[in-house]
PQR file of N, CA, C, O and H, with PARSE charges and radii, in Angstrom:
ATOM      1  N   UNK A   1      -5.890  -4.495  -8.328 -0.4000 1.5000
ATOM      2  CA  UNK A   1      -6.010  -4.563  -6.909 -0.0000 2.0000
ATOM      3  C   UNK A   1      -6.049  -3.128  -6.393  0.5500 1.7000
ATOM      4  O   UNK A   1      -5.065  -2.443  -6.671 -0.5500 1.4000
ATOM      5  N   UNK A   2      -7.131  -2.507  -5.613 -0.4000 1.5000
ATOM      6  CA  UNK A   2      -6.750  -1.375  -4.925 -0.0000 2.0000
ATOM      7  C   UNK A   2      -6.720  -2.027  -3.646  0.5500 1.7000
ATOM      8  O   UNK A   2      -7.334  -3.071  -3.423 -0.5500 1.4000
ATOM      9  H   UNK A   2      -7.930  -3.064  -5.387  0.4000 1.0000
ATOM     10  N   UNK A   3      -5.720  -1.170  -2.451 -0.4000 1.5000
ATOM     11  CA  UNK A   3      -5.637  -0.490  -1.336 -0.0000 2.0000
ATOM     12  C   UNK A   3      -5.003   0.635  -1.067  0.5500 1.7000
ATOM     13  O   UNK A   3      -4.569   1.491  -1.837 -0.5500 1.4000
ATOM     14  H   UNK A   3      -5.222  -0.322  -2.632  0.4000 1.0000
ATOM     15  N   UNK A   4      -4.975   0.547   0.472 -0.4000 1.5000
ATOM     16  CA  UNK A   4      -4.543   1.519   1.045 -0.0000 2.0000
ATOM     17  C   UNK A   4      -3.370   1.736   1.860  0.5500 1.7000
ATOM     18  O   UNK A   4      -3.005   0.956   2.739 -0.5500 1.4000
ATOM     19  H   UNK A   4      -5.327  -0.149   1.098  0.4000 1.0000
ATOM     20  N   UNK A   5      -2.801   2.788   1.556 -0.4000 1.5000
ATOM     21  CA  UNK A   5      -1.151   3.248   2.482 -0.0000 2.0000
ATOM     22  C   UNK A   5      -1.381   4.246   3.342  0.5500 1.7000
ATOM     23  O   UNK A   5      -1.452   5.373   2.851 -0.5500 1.4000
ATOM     24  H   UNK A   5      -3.097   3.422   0.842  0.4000 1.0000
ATOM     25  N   UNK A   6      -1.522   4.123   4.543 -0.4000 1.5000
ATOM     26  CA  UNK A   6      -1.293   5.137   5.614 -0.0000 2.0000
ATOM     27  C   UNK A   6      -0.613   5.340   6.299  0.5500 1.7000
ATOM     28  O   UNK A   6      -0.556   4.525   7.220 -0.5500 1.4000
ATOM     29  H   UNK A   6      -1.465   3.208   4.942  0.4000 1.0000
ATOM     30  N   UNK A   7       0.482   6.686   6.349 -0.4000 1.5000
ATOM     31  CA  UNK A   7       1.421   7.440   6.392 -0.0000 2.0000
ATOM     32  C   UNK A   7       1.475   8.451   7.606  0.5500 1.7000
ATOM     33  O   UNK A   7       1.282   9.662   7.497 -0.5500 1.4000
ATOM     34  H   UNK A   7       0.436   7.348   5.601  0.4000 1.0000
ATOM     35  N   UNK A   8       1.867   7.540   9.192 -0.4000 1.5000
ATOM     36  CA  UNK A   8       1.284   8.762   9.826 -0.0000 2.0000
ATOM     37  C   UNK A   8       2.248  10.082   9.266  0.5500 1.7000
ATOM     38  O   UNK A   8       3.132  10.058   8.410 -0.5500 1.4000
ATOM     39  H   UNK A   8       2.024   6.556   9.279  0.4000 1.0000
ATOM     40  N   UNK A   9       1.630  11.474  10.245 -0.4000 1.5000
ATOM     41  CA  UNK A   9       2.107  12.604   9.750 -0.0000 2.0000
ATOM     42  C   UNK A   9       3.555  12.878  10.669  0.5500 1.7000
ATOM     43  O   UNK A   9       4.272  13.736  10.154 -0.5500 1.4000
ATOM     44  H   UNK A   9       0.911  11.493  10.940  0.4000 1.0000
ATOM     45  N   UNK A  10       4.029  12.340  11.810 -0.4000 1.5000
ATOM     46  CA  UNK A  10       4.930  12.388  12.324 -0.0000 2.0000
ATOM     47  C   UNK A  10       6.148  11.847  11.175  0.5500 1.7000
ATOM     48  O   UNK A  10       7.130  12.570  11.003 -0.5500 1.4000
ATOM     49  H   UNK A  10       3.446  11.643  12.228  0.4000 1.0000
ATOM     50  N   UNK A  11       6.057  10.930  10.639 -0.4000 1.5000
ATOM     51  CA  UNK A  11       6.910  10.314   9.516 -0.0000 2.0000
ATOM     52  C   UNK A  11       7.038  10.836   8.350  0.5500 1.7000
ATOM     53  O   UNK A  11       8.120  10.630   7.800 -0.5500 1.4000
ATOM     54  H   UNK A  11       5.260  10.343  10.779  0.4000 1.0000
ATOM     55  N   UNK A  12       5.958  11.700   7.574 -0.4000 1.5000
ATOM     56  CA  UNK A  12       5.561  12.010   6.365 -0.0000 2.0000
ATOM     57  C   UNK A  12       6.338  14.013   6.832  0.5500 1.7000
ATOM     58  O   UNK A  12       6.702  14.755   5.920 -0.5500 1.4000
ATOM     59  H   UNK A  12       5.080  11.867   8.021  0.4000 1.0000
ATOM     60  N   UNK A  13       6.396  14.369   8.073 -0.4000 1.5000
ATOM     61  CA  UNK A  13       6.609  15.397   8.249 -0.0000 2.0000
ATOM     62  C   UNK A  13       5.424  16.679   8.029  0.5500 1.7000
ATOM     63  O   UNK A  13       5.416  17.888   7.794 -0.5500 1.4000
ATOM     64  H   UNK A  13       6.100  13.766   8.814  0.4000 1.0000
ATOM     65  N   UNK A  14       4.370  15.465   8.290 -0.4000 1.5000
ATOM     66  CA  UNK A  14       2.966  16.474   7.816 -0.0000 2.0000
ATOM     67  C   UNK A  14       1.964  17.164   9.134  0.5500 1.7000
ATOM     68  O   UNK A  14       2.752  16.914  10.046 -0.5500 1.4000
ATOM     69  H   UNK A  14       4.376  14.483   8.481  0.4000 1.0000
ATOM     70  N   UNK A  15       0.935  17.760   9.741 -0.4000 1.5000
ATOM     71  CA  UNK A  15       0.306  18.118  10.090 -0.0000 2.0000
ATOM     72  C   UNK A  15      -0.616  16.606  10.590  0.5500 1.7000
ATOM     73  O   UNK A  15      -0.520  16.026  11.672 -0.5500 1.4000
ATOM     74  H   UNK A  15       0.295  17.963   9.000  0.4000 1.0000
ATOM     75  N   UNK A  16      -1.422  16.271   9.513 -0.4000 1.5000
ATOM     76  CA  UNK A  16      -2.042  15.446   9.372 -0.0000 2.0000
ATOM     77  C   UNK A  16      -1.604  13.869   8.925  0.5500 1.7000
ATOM     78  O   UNK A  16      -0.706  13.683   8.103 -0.5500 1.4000
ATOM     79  H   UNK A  16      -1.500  16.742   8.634  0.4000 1.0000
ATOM     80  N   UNK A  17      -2.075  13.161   9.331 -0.4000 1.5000
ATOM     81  CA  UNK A  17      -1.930  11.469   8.559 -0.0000 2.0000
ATOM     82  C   UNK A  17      -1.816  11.954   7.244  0.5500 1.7000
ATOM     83  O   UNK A  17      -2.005  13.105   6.852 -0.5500 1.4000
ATOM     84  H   UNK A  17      -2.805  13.312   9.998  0.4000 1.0000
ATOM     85  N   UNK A  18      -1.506  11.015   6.642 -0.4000 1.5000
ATOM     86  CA  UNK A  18      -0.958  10.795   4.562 -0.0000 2.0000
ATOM     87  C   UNK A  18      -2.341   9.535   4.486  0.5500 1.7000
ATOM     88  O   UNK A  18      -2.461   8.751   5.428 -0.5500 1.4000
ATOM     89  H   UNK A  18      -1.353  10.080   6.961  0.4000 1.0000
ATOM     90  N   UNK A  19      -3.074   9.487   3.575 -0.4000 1.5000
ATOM     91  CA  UNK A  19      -3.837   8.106   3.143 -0.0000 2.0000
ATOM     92  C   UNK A  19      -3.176   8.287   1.773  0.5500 1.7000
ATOM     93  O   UNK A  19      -2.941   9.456   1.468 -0.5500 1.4000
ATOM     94  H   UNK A  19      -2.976  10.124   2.810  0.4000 1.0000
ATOM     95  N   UNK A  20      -2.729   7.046   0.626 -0.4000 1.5000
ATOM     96  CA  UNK A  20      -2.430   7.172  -0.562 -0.0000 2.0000
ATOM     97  C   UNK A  20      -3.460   6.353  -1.035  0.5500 1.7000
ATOM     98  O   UNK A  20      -3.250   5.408  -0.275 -0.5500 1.4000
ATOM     99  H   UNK A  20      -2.920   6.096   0.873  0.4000 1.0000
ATOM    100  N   UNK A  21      -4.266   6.049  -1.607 -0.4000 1.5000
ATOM    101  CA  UNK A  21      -4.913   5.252  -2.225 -0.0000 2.0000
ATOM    102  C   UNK A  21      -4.323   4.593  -3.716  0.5500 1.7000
ATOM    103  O   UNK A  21      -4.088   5.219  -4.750 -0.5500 1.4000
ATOM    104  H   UNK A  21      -4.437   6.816  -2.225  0.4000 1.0000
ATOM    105  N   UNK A  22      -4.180   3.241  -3.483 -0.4000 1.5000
ATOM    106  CA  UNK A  22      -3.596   3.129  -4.609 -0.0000 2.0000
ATOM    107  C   UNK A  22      -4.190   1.843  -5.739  0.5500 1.7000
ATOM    108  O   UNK A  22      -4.870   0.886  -5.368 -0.5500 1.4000
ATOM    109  H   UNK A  22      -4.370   2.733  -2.643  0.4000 1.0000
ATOM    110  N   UNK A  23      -3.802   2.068  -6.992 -0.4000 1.5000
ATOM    111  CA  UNK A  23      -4.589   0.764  -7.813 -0.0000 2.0000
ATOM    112  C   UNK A  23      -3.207   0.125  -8.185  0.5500 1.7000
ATOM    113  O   UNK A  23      -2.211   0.811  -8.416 -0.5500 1.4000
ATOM    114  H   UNK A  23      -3.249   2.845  -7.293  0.4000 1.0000
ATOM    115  N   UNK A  24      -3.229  -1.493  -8.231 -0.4000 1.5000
ATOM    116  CA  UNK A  24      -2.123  -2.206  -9.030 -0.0000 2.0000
ATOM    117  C   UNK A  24      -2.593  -2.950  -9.434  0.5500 1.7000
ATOM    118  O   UNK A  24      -3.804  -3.098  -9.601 -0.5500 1.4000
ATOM    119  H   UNK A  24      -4.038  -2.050  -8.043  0.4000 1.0000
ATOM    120  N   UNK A  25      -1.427  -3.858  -9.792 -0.4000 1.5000
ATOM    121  CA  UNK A  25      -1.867  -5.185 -10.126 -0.0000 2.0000
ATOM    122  C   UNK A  25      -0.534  -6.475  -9.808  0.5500 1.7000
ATOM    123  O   UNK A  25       0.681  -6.288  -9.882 -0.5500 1.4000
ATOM    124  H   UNK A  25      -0.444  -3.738  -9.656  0.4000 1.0000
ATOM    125  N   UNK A  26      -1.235  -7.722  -9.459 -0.4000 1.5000
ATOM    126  CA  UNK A  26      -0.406  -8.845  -8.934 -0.0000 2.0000
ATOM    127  C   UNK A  26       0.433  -9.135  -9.972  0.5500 1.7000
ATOM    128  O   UNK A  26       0.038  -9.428 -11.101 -0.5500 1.4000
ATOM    129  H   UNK A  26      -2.221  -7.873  -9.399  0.4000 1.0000
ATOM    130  N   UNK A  27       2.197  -9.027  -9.448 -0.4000 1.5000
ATOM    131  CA  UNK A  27       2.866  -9.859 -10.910 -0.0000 2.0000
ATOM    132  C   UNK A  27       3.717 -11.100 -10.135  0.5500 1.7000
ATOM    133  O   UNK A  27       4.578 -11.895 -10.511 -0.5500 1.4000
ATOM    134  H   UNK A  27       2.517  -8.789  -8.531  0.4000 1.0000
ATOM    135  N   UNK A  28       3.063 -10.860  -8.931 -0.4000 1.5000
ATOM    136  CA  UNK A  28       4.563 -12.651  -8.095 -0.0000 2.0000
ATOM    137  C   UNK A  28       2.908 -12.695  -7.121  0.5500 1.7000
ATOM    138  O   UNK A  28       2.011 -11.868  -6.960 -0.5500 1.4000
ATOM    139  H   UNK A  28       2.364 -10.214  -8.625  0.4000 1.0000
ATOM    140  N   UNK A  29       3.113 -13.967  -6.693 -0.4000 1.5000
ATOM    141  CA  UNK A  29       2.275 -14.704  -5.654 -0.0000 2.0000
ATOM    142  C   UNK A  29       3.027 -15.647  -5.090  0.5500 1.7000
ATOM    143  O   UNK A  29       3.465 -16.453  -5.911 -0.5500 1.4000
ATOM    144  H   UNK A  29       3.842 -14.639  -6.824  0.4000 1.0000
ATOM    145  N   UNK A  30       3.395 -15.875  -3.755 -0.4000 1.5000
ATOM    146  CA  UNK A  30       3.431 -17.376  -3.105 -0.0000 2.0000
ATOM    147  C   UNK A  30       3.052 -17.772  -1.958  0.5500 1.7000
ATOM    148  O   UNK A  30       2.364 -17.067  -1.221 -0.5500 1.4000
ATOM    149  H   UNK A  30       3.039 -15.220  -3.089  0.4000 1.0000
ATOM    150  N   UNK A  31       3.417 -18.853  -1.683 -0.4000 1.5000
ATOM    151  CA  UNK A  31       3.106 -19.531  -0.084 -0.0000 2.0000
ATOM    152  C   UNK A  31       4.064 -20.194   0.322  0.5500 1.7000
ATOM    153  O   UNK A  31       4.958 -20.611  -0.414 -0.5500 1.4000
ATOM    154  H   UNK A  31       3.976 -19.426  -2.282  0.4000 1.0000
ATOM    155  N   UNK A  32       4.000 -20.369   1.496 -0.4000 1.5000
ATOM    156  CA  UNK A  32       5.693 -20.593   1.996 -0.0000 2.0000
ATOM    157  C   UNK A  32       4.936 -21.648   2.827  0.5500 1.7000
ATOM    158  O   UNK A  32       3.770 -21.764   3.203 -0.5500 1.4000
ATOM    159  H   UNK A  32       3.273 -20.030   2.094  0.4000 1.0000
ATOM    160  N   UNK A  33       6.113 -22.399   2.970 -0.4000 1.5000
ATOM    161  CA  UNK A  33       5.742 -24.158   3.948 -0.0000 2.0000
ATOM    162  C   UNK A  33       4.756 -24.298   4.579  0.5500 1.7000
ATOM    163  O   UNK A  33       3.892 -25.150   4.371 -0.5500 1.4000
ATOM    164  H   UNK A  33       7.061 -22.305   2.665  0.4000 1.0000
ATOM    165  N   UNK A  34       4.770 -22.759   6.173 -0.4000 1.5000
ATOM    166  CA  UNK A  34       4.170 -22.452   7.081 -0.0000 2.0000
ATOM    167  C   UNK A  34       2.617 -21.692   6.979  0.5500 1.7000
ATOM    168  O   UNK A  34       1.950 -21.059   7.797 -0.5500 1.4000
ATOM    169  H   UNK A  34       5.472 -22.067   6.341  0.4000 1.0000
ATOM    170  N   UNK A  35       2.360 -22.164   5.284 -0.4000 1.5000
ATOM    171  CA  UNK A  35       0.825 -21.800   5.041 -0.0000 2.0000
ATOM    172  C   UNK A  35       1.182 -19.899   4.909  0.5500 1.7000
ATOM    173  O   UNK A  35       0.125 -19.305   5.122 -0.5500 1.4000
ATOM    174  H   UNK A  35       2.902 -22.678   4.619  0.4000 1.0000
ATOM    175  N   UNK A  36       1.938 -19.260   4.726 -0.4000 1.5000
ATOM    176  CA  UNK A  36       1.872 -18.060   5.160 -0.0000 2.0000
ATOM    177  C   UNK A  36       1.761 -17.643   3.555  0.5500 1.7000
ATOM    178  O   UNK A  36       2.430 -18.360   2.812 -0.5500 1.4000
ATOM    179  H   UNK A  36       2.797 -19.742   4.553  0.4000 1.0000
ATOM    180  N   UNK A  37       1.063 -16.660   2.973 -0.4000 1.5000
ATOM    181  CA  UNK A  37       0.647 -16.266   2.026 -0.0000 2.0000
ATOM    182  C   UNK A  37       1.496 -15.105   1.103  0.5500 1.7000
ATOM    183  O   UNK A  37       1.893 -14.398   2.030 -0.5500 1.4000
ATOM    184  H   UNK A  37       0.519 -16.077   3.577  0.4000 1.0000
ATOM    185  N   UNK A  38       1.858 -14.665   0.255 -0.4000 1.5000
ATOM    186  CA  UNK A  38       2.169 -12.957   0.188 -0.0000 2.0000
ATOM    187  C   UNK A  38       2.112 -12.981  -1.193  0.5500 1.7000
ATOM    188  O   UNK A  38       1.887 -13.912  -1.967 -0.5500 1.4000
ATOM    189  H   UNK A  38       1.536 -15.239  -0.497  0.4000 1.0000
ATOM    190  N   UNK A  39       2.374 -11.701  -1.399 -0.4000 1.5000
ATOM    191  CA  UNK A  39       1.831 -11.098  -2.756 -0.0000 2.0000
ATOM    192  C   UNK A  39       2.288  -9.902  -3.711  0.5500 1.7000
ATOM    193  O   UNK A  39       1.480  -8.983  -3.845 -0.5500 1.4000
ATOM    194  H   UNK A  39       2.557 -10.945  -0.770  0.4000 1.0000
ATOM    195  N   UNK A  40       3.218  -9.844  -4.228 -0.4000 1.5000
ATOM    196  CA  UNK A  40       3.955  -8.458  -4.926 -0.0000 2.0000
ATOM    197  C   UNK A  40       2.998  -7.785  -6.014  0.5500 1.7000
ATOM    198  O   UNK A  40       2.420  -8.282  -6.980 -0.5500 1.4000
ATOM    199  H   UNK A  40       3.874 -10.591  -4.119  0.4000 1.0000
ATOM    200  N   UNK A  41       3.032  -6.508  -5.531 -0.4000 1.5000
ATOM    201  CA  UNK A  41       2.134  -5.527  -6.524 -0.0000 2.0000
ATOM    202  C   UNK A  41       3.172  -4.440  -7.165  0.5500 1.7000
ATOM    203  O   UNK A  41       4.303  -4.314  -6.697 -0.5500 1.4000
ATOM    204  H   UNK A  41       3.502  -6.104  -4.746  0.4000 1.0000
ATOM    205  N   UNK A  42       2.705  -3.662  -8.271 -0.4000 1.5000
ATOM    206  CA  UNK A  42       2.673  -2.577  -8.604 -0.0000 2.0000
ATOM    207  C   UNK A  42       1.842  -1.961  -9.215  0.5500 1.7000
ATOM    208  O   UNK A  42       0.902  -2.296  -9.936 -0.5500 1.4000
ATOM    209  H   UNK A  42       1.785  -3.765  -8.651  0.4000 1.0000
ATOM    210  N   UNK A  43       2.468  -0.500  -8.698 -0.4000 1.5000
ATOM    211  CA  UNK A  43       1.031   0.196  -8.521 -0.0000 2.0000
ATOM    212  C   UNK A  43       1.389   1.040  -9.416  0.5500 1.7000
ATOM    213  O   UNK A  43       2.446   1.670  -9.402 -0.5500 1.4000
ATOM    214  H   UNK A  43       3.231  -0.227  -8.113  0.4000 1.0000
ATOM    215  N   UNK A  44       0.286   1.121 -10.485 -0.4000 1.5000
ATOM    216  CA  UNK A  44       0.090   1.680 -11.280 -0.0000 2.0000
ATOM    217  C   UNK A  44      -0.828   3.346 -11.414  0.5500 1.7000
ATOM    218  O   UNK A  44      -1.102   4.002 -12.419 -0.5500 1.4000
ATOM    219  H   UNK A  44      -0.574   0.610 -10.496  0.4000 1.0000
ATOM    220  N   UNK A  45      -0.994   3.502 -10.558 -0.4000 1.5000
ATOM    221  CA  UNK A  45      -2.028   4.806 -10.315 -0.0000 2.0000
ATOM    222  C   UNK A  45      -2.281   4.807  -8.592  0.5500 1.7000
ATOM    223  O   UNK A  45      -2.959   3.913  -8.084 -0.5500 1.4000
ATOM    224  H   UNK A  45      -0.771   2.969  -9.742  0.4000 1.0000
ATOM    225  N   UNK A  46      -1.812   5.638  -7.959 -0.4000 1.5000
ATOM    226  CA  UNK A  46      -1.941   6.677  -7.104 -0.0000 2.0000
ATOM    227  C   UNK A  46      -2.483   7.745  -6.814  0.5500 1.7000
ATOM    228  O   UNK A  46      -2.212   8.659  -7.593 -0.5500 1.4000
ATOM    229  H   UNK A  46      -1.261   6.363  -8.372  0.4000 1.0000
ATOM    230  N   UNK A  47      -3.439   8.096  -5.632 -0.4000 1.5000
ATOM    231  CA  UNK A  47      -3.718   9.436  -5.600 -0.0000 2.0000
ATOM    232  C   UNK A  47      -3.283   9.654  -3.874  0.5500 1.7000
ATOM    233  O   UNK A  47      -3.352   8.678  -3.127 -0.5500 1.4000
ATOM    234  H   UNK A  47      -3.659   7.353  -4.999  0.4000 1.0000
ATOM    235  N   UNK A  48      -2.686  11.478  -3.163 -0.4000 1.5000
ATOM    236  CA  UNK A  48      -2.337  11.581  -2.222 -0.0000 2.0000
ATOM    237  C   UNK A  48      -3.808  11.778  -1.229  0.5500 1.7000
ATOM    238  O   UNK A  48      -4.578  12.551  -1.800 -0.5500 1.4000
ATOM    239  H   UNK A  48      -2.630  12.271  -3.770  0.4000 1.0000
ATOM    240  N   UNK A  49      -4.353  11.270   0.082 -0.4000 1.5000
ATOM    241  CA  UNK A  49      -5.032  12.432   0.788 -0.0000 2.0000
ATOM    242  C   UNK A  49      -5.065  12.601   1.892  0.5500 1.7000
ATOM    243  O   UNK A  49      -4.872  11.659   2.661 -0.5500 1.4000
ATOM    244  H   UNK A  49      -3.728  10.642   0.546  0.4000 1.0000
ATOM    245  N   UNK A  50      -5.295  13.738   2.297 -0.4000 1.5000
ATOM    246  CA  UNK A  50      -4.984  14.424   4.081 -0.0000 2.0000
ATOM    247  C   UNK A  50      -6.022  14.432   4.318  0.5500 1.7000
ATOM    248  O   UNK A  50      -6.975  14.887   3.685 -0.5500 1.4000
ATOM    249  H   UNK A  50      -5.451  14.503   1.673  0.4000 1.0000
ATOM    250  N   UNK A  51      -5.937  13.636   5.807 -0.4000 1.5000
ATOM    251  CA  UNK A  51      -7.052  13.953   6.751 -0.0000 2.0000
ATOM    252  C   UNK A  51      -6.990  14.280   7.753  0.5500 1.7000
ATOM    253  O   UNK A  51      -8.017  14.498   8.396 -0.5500 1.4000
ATOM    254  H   UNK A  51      -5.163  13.266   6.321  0.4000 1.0000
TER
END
């Protein structure tokens, strides 16, 4: 699975926003009564970037 983490820079203590781009993979899945979906990852490879 890739996405994305964005980090504004007020929080990160940066200049700029943080983007992390990241790759994982699914090891839990469920759905709960109310149809509501979710999904646990880990992420196996990361990269940081400023924009």
């Amino acid at each position: 699975m890739d996405f994305t983490i964005s980090l504004p820079a007020d929080v990160v203590g940066a200049e700029a926003d943080v983007q992390v781009d990241c790759r994982g993979r699914v090891v839990r899945s469920f759905e709960e009564d109310g149809g509501r979906r979710g999904v646990g990852v880990v992420i196996d490879e990361y990269r940081f970037e400023r924009r």
